[in-house]
C-alpha positions in Angstrom: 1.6 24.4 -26.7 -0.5 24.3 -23.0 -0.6 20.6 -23.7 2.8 20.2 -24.0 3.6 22.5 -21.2 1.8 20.6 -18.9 2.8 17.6 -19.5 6.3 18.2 -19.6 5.5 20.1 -16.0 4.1 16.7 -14.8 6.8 14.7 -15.7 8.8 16.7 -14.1 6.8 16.8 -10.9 6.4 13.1 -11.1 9.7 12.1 -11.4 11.3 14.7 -8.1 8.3 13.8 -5.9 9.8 10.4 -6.2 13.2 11.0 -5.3 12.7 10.1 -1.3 11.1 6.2 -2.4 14.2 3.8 -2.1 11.2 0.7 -3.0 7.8 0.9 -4.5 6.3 -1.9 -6.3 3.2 -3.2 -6.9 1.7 -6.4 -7.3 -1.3 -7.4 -9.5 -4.0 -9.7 -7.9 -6.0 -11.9 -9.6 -10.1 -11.0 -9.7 -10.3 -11.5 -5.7 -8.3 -11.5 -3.2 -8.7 -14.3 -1.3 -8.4 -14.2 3.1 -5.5 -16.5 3.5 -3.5 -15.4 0.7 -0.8 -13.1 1.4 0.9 -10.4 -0.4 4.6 -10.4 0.3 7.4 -8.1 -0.2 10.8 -8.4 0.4 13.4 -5.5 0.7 17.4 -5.9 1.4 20.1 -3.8 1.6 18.3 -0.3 3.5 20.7 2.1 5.6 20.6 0.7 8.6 20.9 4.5 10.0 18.3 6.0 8.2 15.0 6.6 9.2 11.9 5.9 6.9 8.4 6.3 6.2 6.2 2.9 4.7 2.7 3.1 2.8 0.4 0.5 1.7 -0.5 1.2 -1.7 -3.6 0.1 -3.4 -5.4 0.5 -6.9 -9.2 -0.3 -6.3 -11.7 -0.1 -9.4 -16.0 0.3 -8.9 -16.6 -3.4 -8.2 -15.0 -2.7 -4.8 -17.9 -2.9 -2.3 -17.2 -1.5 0.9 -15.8 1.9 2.4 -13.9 1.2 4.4 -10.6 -1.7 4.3 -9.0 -4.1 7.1 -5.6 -5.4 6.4 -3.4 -7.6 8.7 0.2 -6.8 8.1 3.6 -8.3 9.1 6.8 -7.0 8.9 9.5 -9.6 9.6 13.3 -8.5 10.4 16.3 -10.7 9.7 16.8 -11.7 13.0 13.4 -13.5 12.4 11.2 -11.3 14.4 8.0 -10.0 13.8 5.4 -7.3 13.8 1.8 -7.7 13.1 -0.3 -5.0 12.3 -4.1 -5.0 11.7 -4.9 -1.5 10.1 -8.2 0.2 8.8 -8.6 2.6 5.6 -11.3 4.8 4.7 -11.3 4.4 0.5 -14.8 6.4 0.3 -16.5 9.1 1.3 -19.9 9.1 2.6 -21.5 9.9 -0.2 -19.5 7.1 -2.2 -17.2 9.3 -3.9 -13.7 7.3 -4.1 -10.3 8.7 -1.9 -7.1 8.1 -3.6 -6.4 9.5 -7.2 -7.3 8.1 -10.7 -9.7 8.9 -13.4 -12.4 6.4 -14.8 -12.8 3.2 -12.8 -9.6 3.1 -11.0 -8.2 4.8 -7.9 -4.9 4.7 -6.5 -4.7 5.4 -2.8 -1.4 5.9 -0.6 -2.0 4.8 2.7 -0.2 5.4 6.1 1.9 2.3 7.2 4.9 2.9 9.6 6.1 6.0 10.3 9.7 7.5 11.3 11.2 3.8 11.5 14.7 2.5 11.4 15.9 -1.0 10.1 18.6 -1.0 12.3 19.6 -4.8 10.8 21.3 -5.8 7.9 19.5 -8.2 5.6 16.3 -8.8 4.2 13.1 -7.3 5.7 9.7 -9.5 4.6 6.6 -7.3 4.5 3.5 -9.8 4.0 -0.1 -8.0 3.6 -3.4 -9.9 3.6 -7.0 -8.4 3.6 -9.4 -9.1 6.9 -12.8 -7.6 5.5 -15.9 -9.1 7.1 -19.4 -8.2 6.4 -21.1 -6.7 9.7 -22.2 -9.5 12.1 -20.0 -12.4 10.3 -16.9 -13.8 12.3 -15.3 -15.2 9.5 -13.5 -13.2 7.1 -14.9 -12.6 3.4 -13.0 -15.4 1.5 -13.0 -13.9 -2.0 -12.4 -10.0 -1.8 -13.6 -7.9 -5.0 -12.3 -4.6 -6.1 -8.8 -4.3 -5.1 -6.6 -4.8 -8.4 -3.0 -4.2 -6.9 -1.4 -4.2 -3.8 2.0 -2.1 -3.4 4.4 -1.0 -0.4 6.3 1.9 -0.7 9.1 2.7 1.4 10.6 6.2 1.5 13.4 7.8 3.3 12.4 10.4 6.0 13.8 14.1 5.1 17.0 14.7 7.8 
């Protein structure tokens, strides 16, 4: 009866804390995640008076080999500009214990992105994210990233 209880309670807490996203998706990558390849999103038809909060979402298993992540992002509006982004994430702790949430081998971690933003124009808003890990000392960027399985954006609508 607890079992059922519960889960019925997290069901139910899963599906109203998601109420405020108005886009979350994810996108599988295959084993590595190479430096010059992009992850891209594209997102029409937001209220142009709202404001809105975006998150990088990621889903990183043990093979992942660092504690830290450096992403370049770009968020292009439909007049054709552009902003670029390069952002740092702790994913670990010192001690090597895993942020985000997840059992087993894989954790899922929301991370900041924009905050209180507007897309004041109509049309199509292209959100590109590509990784920029380098090992210490080394210029160029690590061409074949292990350890991040998914790459999502979430957008959600700021509480007025």
């Amino acid at each position: 009866m607890h079992k059922v209880f519960g889960a019925i309670l997290s069901l139910i807490c899963f599906i109203s804390c998601d109420k405020t996203a108005v886009f979350h998706e994810f996108k599988s990558l295959p084993d590595h995640w190479q430096s010059d390849s992009a992850v891209v999103f594209k997102i029409e038809d937001l209220d142009t008076l709202a404001h809105y909060n975006a998150f990088i979402s990621l889903r990183n298993d043990n093979s992942y080999a660092f504690s830290n992540l450096f992403l370049i992002t770009d968020m292009q509006f439909p007049n054709g500009k552009a902003i670029t982004d390069t952002l740092e994430y702790e994913m670990a702790r010192p001690d090597g214990t895993w942020l985000g949430i997840g059992s087993g081998d894989l954790k899922e971690s929301k991370l900041w992105y924009k905050e209180n933003i507007q897309f004041n124009e109509a049309g199509t808003y292209t959100f590109s994210i590509k990784q920029a890990m380098r090992r210490n000392g080394d210029v160029n960027p690590i061409a074949d990233l292990e350890g991040i399985r998914d790459v999502g954006l979430r957008i959600e609508k700021t509480k007025e």
